[in-house]
C-alpha positions in Angstrom: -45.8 36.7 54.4 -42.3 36.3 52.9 -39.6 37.9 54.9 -37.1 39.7 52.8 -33.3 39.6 53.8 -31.5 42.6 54.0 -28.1 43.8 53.9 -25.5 42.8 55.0 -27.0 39.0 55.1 -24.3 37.2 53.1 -27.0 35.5 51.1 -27.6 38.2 49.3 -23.8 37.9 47.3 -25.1 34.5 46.7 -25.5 33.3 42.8 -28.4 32.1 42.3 -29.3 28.5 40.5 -31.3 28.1 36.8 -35.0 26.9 37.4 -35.3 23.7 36.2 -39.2 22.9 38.0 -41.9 25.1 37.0 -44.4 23.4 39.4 -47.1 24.5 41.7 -44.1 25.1 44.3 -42.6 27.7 42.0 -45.9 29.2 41.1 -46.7 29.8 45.1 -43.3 31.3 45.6 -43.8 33.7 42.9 -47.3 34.5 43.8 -45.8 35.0 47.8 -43.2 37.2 46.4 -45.8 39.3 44.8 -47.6 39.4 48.0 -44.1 41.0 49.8 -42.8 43.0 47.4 -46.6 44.9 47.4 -46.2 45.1 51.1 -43.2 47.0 50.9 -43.8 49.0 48.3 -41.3 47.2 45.7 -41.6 47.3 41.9 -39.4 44.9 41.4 -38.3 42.0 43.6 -35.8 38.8 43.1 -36.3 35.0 44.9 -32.8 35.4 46.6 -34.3 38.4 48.6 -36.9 36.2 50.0 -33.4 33.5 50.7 -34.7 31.6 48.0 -31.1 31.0 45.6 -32.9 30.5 42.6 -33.1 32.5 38.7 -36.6 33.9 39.6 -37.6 37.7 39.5 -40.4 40.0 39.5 -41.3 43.5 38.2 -44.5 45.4 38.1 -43.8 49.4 37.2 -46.7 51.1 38.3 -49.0 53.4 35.6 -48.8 56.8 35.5 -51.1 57.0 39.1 -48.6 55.5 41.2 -51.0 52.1 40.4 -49.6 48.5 40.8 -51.9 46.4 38.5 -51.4 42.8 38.7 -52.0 42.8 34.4 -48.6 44.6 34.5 -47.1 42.3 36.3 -43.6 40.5 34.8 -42.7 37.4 36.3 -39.0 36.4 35.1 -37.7 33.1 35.4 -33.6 32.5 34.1 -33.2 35.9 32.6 -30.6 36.5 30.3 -29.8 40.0 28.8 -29.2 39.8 25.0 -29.1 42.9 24.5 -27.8 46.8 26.1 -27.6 50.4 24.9 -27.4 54.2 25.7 -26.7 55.2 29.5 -29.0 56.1 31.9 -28.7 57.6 35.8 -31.4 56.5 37.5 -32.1 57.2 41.7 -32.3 53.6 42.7 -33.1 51.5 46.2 -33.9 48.5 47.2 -35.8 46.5 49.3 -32.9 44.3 51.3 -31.3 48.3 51.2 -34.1 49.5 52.9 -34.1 53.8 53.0 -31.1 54.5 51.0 -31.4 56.0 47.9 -28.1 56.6 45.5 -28.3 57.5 41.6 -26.9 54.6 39.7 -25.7 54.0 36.4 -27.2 51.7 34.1 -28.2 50.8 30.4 -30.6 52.8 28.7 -32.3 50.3 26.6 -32.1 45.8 27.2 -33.5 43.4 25.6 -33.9 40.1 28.0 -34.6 36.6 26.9 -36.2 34.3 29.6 -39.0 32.1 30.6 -42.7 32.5 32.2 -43.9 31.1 35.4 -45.0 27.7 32.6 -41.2 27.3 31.4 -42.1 29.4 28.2 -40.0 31.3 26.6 -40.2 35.1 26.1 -38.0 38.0 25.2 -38.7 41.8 26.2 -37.3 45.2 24.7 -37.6 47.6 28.2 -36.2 51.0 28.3 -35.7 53.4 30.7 -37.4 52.8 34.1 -38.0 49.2 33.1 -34.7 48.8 31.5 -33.4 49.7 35.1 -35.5 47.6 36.9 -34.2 44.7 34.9 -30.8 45.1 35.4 -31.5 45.6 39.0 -33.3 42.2 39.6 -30.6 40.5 37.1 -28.3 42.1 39.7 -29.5 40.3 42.7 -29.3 36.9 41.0 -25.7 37.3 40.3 -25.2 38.6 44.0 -24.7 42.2 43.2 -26.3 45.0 45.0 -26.8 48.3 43.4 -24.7 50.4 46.5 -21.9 48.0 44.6 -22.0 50.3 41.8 -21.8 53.4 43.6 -18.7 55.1 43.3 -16.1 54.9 46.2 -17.2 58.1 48.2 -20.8 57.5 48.0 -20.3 54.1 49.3 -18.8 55.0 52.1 -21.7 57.5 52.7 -23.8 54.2 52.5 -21.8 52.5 55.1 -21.9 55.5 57.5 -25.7 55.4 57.2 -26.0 51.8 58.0 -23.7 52.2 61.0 -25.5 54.9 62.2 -28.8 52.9 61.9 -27.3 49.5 63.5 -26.4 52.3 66.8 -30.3 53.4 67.1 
């Protein structure tokens, strides 16, 4: 099983490098980040969490039952967002910011150019939940964590919560 880094790990600010390989050694590492981000109850992970600096990203909104199907799953290689509208706040956390949870403010509507696990190319429309998810992900490969974009008093809340944690 993948281990995924958490904060502060300076790794995560790293920006992470274009995929230029889609071999069987990229296949495995998405199918192992699948694997952790199920584990920890993620719907959406990037390679960097698993210390793996590349443009790689998955996202698998579970249905209406709380269900993670593996049919839904988006596997997201060099993403680029072509697209953004409208405003939405949505309650966000995150796997290497494990048991915070902070409303964040992101776009509404994306539309995302990028490639399939085969070097393909794709494009996606997402809104709302998905939109988010996006951004978040896109986030992480440009070494940006969502408590960045909390304003200045709830980040501080966030750093009083981890220092309380590192005490225990």
């Amino acid at each position: 099983m993948l281990e995924i880094i958490t904060y502060p790990n300076p790794l995560l600010r790293q920006i992470s490098s274009k995929v230029e390989k889609f071999d069987a050694e990229l296949h495995k590492l998405l199918d192992d980040m699948y694997e952790a981000m199920l584990f920890k109850n993620g719907v959406g992970i990037s390679a960097i969490q698993v210390a793996k600096p590349i443009r790689a990203l998955l996202i698998c909104i579970p249905d209406e039952e709380g269900n993670q199907n593996k049919e839904d799953l988006l596997e997201v290689i060099n993403p680029e967002i072509l697209d953004k509208e409208g405003e939405i706040s949505f309650n966000e956390g995150c796997l290497s910011v494990p048991e915070f949870y902070e409303d964040v403010k992101r776009f509404k509507k994306v539309t995302i150019s990028y490639q399939n696990r085969y070097g393909e190319p794709q494009k996606i429309e997402a809104q709302d939940y998905l939109a988010v998810a996006f951004q978040h992900e896109i986030d992480h490969l440009n070494g940006i964590l969502f408590v960045d974009k909390l304003p200045i008093l709830k980040r501080k809340k966030f750093e009083k919560e981890l220092k309380k944690k590192k005490k225990l």
